[in-house]
C-alpha positions in Angstrom: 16.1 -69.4 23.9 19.5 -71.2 23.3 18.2 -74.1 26.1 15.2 -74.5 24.2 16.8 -74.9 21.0 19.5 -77.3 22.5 16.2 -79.2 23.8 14.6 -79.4 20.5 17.4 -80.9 19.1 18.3 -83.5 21.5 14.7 -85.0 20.9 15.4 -84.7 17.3 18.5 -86.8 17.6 16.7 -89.1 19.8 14.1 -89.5 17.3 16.4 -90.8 15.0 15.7 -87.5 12.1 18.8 -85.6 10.9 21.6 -84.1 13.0 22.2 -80.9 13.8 21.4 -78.4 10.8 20.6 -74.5 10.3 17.4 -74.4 10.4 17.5 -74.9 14.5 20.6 -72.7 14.6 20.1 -70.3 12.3 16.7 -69.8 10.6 14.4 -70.6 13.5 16.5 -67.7 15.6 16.2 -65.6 12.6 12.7 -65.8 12.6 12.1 -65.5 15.9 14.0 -62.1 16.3 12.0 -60.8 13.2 8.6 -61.5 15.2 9.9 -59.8 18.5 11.3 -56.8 16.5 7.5 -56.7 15.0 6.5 -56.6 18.2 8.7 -54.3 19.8 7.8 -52.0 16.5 3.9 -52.6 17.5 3.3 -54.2 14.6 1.0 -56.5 16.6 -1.2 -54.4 16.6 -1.7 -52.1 13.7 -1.6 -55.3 11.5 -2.6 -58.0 14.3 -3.6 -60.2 11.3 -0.6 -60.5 9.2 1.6 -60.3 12.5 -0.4 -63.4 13.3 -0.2 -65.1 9.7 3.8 -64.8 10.5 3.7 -66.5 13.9 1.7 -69.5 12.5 4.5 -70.0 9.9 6.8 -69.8 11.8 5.1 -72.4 14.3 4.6 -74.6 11.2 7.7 -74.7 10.5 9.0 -75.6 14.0 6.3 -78.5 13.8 8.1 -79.9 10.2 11.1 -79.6 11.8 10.3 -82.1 14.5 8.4 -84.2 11.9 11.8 -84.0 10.1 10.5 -82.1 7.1 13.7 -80.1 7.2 13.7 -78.8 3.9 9.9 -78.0 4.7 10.8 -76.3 8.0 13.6 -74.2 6.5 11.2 -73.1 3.8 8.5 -71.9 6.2 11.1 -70.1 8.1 12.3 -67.8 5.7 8.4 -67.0 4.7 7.7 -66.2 8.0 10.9 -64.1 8.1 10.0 -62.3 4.7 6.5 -61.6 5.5 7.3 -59.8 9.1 9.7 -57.7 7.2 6.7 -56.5 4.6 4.4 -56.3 7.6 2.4 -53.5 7.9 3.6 -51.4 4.2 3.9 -47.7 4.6 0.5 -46.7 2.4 1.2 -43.5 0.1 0.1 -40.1 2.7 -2.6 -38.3 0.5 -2.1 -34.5 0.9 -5.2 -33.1 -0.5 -4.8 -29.5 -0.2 -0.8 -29.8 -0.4 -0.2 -28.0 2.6 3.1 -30.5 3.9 0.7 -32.1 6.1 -1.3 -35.4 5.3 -4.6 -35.6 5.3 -5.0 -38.1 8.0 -3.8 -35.6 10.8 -4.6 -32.2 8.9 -7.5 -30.3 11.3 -7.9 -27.9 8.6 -8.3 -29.2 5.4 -8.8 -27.4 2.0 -6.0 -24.6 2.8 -5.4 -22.7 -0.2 -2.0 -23.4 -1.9 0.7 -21.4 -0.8 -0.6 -20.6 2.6 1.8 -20.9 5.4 0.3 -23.9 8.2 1.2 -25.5 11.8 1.5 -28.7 12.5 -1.4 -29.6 12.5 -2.0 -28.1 8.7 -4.0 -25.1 10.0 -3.0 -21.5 8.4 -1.1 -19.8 10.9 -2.2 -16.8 13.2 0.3 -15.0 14.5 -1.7 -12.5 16.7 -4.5 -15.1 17.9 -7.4 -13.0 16.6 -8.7 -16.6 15.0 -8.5 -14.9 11.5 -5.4 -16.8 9.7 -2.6 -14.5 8.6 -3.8 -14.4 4.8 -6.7 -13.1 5.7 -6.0 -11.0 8.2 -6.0 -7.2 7.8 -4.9 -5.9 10.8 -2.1 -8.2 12.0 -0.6 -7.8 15.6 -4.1 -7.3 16.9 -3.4 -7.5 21.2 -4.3 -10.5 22.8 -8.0 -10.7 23.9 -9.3 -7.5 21.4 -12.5 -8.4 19.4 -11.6 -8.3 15.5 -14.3 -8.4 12.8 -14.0 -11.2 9.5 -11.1 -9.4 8.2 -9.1 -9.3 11.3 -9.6 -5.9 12.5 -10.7 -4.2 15.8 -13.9 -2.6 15.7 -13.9 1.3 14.7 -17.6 2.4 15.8 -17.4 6.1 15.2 -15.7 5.6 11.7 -12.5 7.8 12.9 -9.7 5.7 11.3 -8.8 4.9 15.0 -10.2 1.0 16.7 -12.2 1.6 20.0 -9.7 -0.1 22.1 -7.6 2.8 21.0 -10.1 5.3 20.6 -10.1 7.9 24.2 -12.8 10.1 22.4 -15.8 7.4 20.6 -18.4 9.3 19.3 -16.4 11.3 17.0 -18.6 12.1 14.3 -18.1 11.2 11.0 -16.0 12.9 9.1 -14.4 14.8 11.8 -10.6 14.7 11.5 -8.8 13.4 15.1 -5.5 12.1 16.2 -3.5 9.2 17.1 -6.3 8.9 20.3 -8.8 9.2 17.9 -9.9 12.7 19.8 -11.1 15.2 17.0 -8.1 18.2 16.3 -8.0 21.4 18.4 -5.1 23.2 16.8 -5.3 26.3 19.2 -5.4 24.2 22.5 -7.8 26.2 24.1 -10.0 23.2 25.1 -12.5 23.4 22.3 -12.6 20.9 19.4 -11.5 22.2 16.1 -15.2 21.7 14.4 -17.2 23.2 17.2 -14.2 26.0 17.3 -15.9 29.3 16.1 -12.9 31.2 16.9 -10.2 29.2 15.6 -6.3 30.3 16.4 -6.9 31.4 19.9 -3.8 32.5 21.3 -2.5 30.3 24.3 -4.0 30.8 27.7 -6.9 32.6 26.6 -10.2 31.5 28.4 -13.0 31.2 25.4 -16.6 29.8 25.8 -18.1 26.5 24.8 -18.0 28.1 21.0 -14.4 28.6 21.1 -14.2 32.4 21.3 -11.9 34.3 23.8 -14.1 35.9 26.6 -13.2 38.4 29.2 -15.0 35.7 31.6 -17.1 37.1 34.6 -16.6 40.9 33.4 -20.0 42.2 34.2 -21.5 45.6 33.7 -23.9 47.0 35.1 -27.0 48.1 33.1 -26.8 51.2 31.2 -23.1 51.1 31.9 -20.0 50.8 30.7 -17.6 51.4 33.0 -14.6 48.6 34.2 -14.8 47.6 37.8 -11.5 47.7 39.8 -12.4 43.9 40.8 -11.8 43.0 36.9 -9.0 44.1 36.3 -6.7 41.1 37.0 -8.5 39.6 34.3 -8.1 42.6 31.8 -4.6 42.5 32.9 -4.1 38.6 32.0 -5.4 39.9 28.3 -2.4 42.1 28.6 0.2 39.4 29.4 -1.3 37.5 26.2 -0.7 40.2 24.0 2.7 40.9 24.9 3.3 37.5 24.3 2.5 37.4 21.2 3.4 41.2 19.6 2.6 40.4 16.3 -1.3 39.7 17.5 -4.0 42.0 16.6 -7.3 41.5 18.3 -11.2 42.9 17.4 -12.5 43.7 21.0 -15.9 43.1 20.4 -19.3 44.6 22.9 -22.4 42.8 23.2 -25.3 43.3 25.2 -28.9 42.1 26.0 -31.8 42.6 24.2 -33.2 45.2 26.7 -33.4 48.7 24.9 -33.8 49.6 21.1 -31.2 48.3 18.9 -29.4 51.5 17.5 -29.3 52.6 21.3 -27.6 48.7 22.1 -25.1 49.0 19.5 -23.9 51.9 20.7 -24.1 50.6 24.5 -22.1 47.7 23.5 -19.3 49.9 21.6 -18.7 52.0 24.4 -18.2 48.5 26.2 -15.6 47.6 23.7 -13.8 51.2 24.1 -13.5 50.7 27.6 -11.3 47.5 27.3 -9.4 48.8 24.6 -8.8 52.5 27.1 -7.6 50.2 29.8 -5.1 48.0 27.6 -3.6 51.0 25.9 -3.0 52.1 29.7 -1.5 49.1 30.5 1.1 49.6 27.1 -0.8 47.9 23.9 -0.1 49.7 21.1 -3.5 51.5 20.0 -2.7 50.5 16.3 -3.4 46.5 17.3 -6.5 47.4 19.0 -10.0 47.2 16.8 -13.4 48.4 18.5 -16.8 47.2 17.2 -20.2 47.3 19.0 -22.5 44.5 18.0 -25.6 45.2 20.3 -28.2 41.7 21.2 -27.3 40.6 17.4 -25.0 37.4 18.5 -26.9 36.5 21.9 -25.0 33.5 23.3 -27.4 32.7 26.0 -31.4 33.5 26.6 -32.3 36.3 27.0 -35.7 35.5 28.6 -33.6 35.6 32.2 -32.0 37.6 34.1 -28.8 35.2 34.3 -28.9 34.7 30.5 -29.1 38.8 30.1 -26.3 38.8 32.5 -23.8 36.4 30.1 -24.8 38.2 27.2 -23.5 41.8 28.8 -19.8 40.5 27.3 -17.1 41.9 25.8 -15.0 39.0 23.3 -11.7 39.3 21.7 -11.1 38.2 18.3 -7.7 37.6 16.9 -6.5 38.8 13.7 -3.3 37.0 12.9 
């Protein structure tokens, strides 16, 4: 730069024009760096038409210069310098929805005031769900669970607990459960609280599919009511409950098929029902927590059109009496 300058005005000189003066020293150097710092800034190119309105005054000027338009040269210098300064003016950003983020890079436009956004001026979702935070019902969602319009897993049975949660779906409705979303069963005896028909079974009583504590594969034989020596483990596992549990009073209830007139069954089905109670006073039960009552074929719990269904309803069941 400096040789070319030093060039420039030795042909000046030799051209018989002025001597050495600032525009070749100082405003044509000037102008110069303001057109590379343009440059450099890329102003070439997001306002290639004023950038190039710059360079052809400042090649105008270097042209007056030679001509010896000094004066000229000097002028056309500093306009060149003033306009690459103002090139490209910053143009107010417009901010439509006043989210912090101007409109010319916000993806999401028309956020509602107040609402929290990225970069990018899109509301913020924390738990990726693609409902934004202010909408979202059910924040903290995990990663990769479906989530309705309002942000929240899908509950199919209604139970107050989302299927990805939910070990027992199908509740129905109305059916109380817990954390798991299984339906309650307060006396743990396997058998949901609303099918329960015998609720507050005593612990490691075995009950049928209604809930009610059964002295399980005690058979009798027909016509008969007396204990076979191969049940009496069982009977003596009613035993170990009751001593658990000495404040526990229990109906022993006798059932039978329908076979036979009903006074006669009801009386069958009592002398069932004494039996147990004879062989758990034995075994140190306190008669006075002991109830009998014969029911007969009035509470049938399985066909009685077969013989395996007459078999299951020759039972004895105990009912607690807290």
């Amino acid at each position: 730069m400096k040789r070319a300058l030093f060039f420039i005005g030795l042909i000046l000189l030799l051209s018989g024009c002025a001597g050495i003066d600032p525009f070749l020293y100082r405003e044509l150097p000037a102008t110069d760096r303001s057109i590379e710092e343009a440059r450099k800034a890329g102003l070439d190119t997001r306002c290639p038409a004023a950038f190039q309105e710059v360079v052809k005054l400042r090649n105008q000027a270097e042209a007056a210069y030679k001509e010896c338009r000094t004066e000229e040269a000097i002028e056309l210098a500093k306009a060149a310098q003033e306009k690459a300064s103002a090139l490209c003016p910053s143009v107010p950003l417009i901010d439509t929805d006043g989210d912090g983020v101007p409109d010319s890079q916000d993806r999401c436009p028309g956020t509602p005031r107040g609402v929290a956004v990225d970069v990018k001026g899109c509301p913020l979702d924390s738990d990726g769900d693609g409902v934004p935070d202010y909408n979202d019902q059910c924040p903290a969602t995990p990663q990769g669970v479906g989530v309705n319009a309002q942000g929240c897993p899908p509950d199919s049975d209604g139970d107050g607990i989302p299927d990805y949660k939910d070990r027992c779906p199908g509740t129905p409705k109305g059916v109380k459960v817990d954390s798991k979303g299984c339906p309650l069963d307060r006396d743990g005896d396997g058998v949901y609280d609303y099918l329960d028909e015998c609720p507050n079974t005593p612990k490691g009583a075995q009950v049928n599919a209604k809930g009610c504590w059964v002295l399980r594969n005690v058979e009798f034989d027909t016509d008969k009511w007396e204990i076979k020596p191969v049940y009496y483990p069982i009977l003596n596992r009613v035993v170990e409950i009751l001593k658990a549990n000495p404040t526990l009073r229990v109906e022993i209830q006798g059932h039978t098929d329908n076979r036979g007139t009903r006074a006669y069954n009801l009386k069958l089905s009592e002398n069932r029902a004494k039996a147990v109670k004879d062989y758990l006073v034995k075994k140190g039960i306190h008669p006075s927590r002991l109830f009998v009552k014969g029911y007969g074929f009035s509470q049938p719990v399985a066909s009685n059109a077969t013989a395996e269904g007459r078999a299951v309803n020759r039972r004895v069941q105990i009912k607690p009496m807290w």
